[in-house]
N, C-alpha and C positions, 0 to 999 in steps of 0.2 A: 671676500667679495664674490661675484656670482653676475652672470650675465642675465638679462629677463627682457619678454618681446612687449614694448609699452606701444601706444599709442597715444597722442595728442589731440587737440583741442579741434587740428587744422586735418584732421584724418592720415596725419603721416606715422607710417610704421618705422621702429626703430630699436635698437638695442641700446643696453643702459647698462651700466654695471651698479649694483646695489648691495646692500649687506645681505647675506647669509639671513636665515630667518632664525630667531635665538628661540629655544623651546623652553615649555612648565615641564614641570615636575610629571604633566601629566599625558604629553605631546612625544611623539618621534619625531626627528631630522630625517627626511626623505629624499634621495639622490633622484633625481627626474630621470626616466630612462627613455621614454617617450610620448606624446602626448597628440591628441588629433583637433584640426581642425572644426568648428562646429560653426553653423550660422548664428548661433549669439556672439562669437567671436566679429563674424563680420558684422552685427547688428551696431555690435558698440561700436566697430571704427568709422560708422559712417554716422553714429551720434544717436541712435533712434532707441537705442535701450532702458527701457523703462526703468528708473530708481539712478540713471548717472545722466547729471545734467553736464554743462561746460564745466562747471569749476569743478567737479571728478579731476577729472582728466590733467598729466596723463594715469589712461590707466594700463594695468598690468595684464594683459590675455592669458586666457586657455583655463579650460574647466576636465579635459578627457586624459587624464594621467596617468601612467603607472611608473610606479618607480622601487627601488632598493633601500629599506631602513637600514641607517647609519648610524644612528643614534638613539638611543631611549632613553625619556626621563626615567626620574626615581619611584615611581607610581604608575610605571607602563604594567600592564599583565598580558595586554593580547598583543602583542606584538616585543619581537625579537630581532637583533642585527641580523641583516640577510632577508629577512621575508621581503616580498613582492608584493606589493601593496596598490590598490587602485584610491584614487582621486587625493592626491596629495594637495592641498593649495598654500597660497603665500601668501603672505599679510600686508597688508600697507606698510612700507614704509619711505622713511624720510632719505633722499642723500642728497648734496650738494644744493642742501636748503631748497628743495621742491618734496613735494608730496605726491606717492607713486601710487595711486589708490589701486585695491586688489579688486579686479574684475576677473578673482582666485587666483588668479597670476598661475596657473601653472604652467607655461612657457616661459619657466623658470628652472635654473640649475638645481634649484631645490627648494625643498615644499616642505608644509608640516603634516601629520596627521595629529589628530586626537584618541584617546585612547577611552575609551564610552566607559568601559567599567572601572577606570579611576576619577569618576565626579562622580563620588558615593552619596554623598549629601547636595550635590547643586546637579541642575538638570543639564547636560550634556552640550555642547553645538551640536544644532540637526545633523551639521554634516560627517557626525562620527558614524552614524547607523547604516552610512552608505561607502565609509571607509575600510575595507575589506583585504584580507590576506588572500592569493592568487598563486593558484599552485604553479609550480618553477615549469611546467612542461611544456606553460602557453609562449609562442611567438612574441617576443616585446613589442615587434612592429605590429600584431594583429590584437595585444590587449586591450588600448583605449577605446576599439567593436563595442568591447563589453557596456562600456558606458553609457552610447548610445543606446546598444539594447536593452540595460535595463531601465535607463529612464522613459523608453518608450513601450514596451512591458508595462510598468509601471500607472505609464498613463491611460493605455486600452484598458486595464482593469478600474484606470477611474473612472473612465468614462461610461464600462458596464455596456459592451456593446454586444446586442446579442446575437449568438451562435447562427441564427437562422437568418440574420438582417441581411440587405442587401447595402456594401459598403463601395462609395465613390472615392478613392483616393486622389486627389491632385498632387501631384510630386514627382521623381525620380530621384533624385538625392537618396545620400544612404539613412535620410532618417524617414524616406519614404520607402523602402527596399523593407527599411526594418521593419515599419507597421506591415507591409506583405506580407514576410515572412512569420511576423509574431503574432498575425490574426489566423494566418491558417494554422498554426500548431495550436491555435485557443479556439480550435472549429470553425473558423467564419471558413463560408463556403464561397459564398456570390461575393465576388470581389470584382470591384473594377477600377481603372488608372486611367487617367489623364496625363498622354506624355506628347511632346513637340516636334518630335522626328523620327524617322525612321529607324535611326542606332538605338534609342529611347525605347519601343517598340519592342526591338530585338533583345535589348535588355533584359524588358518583361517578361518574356517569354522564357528566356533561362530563370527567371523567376518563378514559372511556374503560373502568372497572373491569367486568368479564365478569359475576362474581357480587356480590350485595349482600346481606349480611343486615342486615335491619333487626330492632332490639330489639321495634319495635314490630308485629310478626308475628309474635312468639312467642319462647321462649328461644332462645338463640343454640347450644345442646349439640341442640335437635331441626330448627333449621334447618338446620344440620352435617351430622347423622349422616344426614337425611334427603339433603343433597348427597351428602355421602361417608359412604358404610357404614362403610367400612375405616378411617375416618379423613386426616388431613393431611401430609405433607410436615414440612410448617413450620407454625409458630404463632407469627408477628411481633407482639410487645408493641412497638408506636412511642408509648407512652405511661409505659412504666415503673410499673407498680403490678401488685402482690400477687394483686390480685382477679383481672384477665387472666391473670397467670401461673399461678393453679390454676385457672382454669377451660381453658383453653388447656390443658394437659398434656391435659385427658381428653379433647379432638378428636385428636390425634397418632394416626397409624397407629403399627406396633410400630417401633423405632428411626428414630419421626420426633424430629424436631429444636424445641423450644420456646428462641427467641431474644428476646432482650432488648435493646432501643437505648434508651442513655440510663440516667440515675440513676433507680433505684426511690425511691419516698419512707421514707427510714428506711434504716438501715446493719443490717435484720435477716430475714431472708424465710422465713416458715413454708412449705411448701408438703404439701399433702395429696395425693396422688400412688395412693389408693387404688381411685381407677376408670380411672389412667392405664395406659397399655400396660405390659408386663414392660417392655422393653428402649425408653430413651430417652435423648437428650440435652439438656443445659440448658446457651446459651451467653448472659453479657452481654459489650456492649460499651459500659463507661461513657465510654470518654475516648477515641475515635479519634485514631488516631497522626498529628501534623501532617505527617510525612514522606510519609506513606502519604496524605495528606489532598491535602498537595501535589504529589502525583505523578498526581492528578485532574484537576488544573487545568487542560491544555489540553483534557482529552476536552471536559471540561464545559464549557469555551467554543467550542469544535467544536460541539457539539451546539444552543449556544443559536444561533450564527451560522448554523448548518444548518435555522434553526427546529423544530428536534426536540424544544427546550426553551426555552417561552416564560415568562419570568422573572415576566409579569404575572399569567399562573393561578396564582400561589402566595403573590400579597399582595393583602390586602383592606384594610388602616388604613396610612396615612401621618400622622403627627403631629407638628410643630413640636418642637425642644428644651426651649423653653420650657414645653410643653404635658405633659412626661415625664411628671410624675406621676400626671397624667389619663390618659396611654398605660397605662402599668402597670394602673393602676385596672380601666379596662377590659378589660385582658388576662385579669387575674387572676380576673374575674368573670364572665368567659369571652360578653365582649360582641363580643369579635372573633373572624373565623371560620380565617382563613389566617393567615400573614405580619404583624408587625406593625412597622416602619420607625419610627425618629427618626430626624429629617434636621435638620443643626444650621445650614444657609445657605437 
């Protein structure tokens, strides 16, 4: 048996002990070494995650893994006991006659991966292409970074945002940190942020970010237009909610672009679009493609070995496994600023 962080129907966090996850022929047994916090994590505990209604639940948390192979099926070839592996997840399963559905469950003691080049003949889980061997050098507490960064890598490339545009970010969080750092290594020059205070602010600036608007200088639609007359390029929600995405529309120049990373809260989005330009577009990306996530992975360890991208400006709390429930707590209360890590050795 194996402890794993579920949540319920009534939004309560809690630990469960459940089975061990049994592997194919074509899968590893993965020891969980540690894994990070992400707003889809908090999406589903407050019920708003698209594709888990009430009867999901409970489900099993955490998608930002890395962990220690222990085990390999009879049909593994990329993978070995001992490698370091990112995005391990857990299966649904059954104990004490409830059903513990996998929202990837990796805030769990252990995880599966797949191994892509043993399903010769049937086509892979997506999420084998994004499951990767991690050389032994990296920090356990600073690997689950990676995840973030390449699914948000991942999604700037889908989005095709160009080099010369002028890009409005809303966020602070580390998956707004990320899109900063992972547009200017991909050229974007004109960047600007939307942040709430003055620590926020200061933040930025060790980021590196050109422009700041802070809330607290005045509405964010007169510090804008006072920037840009004409309006934005882009208008990056890295937070996912409603409120950004109508106020965003009316910074947009005429056929700029308002993008969405991540789940909005709620499966329904009104938008008022009557001070926004004639001609616009509206794109989200709730679920970046693991293929496409995995086809990141060497930049993005290029980049951190190149010190272009240092893993530690993007976390601030490290917490024992023990201590989960306390991590969450805090997360959720928004006592932590970046990154937040379980590390379960």
């Amino acid at each position: 048996m194996m402890k794993t962080l579920a949540v319920n129907a009534d939004n309560e966090l809690f630990l469960k002990e459940v089975p061990i996850p049994t592997i194919t022929t074509k899968q590893a047994l993965v020891k969980v070494l540690a894994c990070g916090i992400c707003g889809t994590d908090a999406t589903i505990i407050k019920g708003g995650f698209k594709g888990f209604d009430t009867s999901a639940y409970p489900i099993m948390l955490g998608h930002e893994a890395v962990g220690r192979v222990e085990k390999i099926g009879e049909e593994v070839v990329s993978y070995k006991e001992g490698d370091i592996v990112l995005l391990p997840f857990t299966p649904t399963v059954q104990t004490d006659g409830t059903t513990f559905t996998s929202g990837w469950g990796a805030f769990s003691e252990f995880g599966i991966i797949d191994d892509q080049q043993a399903y010769e003949e049937h086509e892979p889980p997506e999420v084998s292409y994004a499951q990767q061997v991690l050389p032994s050098s990296y920090l356990i507490e600073e690997a689950p970074i990676l995840v973030t960064l390449r699914e948000v890598y991942s999604t700037i490339q889908y989005f095709q945002i160009n080099k010369g545009a002028t890009v409005l970010i809303y966020g602070s969080g580390p998956v707004a940190l990320a899109f900063i750092k992972l547009l200017q290594l991909s050229g974007v020059e004109s960047l600007a942020v939307v942040v709430r205070n003055k620590a926020k602010e200061d933040l930025m600036h060790t980021f590196g970010v050109p422009v700041i608007i802070n809330t607290e200088n005045g509405t964010v639609k007169e510090q804008v237009k006072a920037l840009y007359p004409n309006g934005v390029d882009y208008v990056l929600d890295a937070v996912g909610d409603q409120r950004i995405l109508n106020e965003g529309i009316t910074l947009l120049k005429d056929r700029g672009e308002l993008l969405c990373y991540g789940v909005p809260k709620g499966n329904q989005l009104h938008l008022d679009y009557h001070e926004a330009p004639y001609n616009w577009k509206i794109n989200f990306q709730q679920m970046p493609y693991k293929q496409e996530e995995g086809d990141c992975h060497e930049e993005i360890l290029q980049w951190v070995e190149e010190g272009k991208l240092v893993l530690h400006d993007f976390l601030s709390d490290v917490y024992s496994f023990e201590h989960i429930l306390q991590a969450f707590e805090d997360y959720l209360t928004g006592k932590t600023e970046r990154k937040v890590v379980v590390i379960y050795e």
